[in-house]
RODO-2510 file (C-alpha; in nm, 4 decimals, decimal comma):
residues 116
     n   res          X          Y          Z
     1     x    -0,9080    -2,9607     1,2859
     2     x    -0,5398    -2,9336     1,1527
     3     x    -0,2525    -2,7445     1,2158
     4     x    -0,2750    -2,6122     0,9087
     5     x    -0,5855    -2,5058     0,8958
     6     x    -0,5063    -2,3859     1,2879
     7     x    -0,2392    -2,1512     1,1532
     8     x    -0,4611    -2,0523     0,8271
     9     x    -0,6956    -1,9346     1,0308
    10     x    -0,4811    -1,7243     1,2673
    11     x    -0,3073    -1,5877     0,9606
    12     x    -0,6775    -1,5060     0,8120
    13     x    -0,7626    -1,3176     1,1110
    14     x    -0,4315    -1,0959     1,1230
    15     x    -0,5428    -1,0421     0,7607
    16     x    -0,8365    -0,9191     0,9109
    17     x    -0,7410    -0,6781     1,2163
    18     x    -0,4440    -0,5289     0,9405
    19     x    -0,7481    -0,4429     0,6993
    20     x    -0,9674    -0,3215     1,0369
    21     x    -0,6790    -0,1179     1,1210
    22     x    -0,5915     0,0304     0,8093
    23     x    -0,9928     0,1282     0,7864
    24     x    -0,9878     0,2916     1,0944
    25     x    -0,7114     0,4618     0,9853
    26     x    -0,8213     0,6308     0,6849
    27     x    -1,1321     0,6753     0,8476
    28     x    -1,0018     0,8989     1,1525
    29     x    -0,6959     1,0583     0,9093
    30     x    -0,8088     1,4318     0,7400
    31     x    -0,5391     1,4719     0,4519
    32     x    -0,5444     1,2335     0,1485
    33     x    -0,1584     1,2171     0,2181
    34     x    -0,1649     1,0662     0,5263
    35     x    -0,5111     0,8362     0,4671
    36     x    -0,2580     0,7051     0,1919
    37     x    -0,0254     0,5618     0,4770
    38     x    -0,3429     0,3764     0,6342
    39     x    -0,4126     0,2206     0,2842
    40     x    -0,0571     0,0612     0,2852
    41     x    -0,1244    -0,1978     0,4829
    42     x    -0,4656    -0,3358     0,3682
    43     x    -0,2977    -0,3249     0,0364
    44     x     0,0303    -0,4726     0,0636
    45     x     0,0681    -0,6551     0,3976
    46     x    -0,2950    -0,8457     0,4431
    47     x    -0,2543    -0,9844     0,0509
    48     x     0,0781    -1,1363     0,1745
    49     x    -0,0818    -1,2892     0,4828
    50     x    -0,3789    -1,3891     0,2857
    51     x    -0,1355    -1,5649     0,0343
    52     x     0,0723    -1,7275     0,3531
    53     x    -0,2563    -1,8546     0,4887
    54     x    -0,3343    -1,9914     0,1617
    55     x     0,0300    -2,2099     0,1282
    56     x    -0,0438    -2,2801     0,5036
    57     x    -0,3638    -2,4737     0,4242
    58     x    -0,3093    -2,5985     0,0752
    59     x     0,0529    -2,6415     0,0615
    60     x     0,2936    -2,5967    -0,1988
    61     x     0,0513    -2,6615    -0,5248
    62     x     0,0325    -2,5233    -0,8269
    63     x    -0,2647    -2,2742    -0,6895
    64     x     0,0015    -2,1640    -0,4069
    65     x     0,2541    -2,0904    -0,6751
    66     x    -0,0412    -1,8877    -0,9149
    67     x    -0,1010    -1,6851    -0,6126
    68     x     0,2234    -1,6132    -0,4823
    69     x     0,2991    -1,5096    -0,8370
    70     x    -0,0149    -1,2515    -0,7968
    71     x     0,1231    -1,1216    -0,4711
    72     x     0,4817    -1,0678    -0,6306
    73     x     0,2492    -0,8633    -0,8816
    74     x     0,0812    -0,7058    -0,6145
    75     x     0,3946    -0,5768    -0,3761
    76     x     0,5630    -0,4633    -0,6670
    77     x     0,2723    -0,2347    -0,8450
    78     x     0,1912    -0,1198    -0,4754
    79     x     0,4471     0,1584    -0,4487
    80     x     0,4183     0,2787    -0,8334
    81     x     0,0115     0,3142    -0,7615
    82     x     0,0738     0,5289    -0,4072
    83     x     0,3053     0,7487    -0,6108
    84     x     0,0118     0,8085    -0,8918
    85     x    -0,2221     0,8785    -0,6177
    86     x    -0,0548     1,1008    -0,4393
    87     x     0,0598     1,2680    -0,8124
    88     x    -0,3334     1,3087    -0,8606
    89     x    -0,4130     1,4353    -0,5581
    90     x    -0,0935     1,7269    -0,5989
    91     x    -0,2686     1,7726    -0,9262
    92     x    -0,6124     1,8242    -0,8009
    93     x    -0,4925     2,0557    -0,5230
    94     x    -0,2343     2,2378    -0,7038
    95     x    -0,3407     2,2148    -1,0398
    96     x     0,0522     2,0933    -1,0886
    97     x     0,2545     1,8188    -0,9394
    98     x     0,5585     2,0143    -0,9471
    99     x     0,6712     2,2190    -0,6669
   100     x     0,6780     2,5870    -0,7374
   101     x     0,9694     2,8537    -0,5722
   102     x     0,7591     2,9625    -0,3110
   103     x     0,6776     2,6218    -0,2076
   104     x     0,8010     2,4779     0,1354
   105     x     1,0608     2,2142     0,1009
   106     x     1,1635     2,3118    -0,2471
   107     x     1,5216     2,3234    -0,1847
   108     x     1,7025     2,6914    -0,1865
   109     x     1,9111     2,7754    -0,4952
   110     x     1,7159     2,5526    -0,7377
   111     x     1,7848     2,4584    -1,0877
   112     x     1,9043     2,6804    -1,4182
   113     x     1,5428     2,7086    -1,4610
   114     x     1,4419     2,8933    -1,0990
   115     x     1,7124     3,1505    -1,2003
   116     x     1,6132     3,5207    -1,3155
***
């Protein structure tokens, strides 16, 4: 056995106890809201190490530069699909995803539009 595929294998199993984590997580958490901050991790962190473990065994090759290309795609839609989620979810609630004047946290004094 390697070093490489020594450290591939420890970077697999971080992979692994993030994704564990992040299940327990959403499994223990009650709101949608804050199941969505479990879900960060198994989505955006264990990819990366999965893609590190990956250039760890292989090397740099054109596979390790195909999936570090899917990872950039990956980290960057991450944040754009919470927001839509947690849009959905307002929606479902709410019926809206706006915040109406009664609302906590809807800042006091508002826009021309809050005004009588």
């Amino acid at each position: 056995m390697s070093v490489r595929e020594v450290i591939a294998d420890v970077l697999l199993a971080v992979a692994v106890m993030i994704v564990l984590a992040s299940a327990v997580g959403i499994l223990v958490m009650r709101d949608t809201y804050q199941k969505l901050h479990y879900l960060t991790p198994a989505a955006l962190v264990a990819p990366v190490v999965v893609g590190l473990a990956i250039l760890a065994q292989s090397g740099l090759t054109d596979d390790t530069v195909q999936t570090g290309l899917a990872l950039v795609f990956i980290v960057i839609a991450g944040p754009f699909l919470s927001h839509a989620t947690i849009r959905a979810a307002r929606i479902r609630e709410t019926g809206d995803w706006r915040t109406r004047p009664g609302d906590p946290g809807r800042p006091r004094g508002g826009s021309a539009e809050d005004q009588p």
